[in-house]
C-alpha positions as a printed Julia matrix, in Angstrom:
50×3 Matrix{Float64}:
 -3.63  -36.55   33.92
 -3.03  -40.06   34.82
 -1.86  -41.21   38.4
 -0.6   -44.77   38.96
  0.97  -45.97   42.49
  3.22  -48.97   43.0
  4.53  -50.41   46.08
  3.41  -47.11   48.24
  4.81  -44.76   45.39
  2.47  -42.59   43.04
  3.8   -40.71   40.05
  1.32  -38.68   37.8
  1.88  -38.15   34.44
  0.49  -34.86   32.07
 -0.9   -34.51   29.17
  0.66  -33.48   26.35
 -1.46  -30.43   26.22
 -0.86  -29.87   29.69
  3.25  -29.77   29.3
  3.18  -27.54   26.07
  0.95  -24.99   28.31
  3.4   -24.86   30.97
  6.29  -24.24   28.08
  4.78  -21.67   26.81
  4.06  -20.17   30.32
  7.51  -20.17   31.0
  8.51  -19.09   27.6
  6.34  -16.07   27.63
  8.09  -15.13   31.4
 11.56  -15.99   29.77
 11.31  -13.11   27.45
  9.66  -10.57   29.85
 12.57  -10.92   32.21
 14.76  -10.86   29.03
 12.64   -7.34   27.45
 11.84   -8.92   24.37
  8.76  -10.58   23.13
  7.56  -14.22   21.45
  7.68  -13.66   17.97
  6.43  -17.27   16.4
  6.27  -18.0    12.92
  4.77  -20.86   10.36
  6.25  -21.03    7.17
  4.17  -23.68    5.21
  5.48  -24.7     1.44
  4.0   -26.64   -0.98
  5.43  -28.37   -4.13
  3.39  -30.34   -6.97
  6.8   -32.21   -7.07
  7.19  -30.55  -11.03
């Protein structure tokens, strides 16, 4: 986290690792108030460009 202050104002900024944490936190209590569950998937294709 980084904190700067300016003329008697502070603002801190996250990481990015810190913001997709809290996403997924509020993802994962999205769908348990909806009844349903995070189902993520990776599809990953490759092509020798042939």
């Amino acid at each position: 986290m980084a904190r700067f202050s300016y003329d008697g104002k502070t603002v801190d900024y996250r990481s990015v690792a810190e913001i997709d944490r809290a996403i997924e936190a509020l993802d994962r209590e999205i769908a348990a108030l909806e009844g349903r569950r995070i189902v993520r998937h990776v599809r990953i294709t490759t092509s020798k460009g042939l």
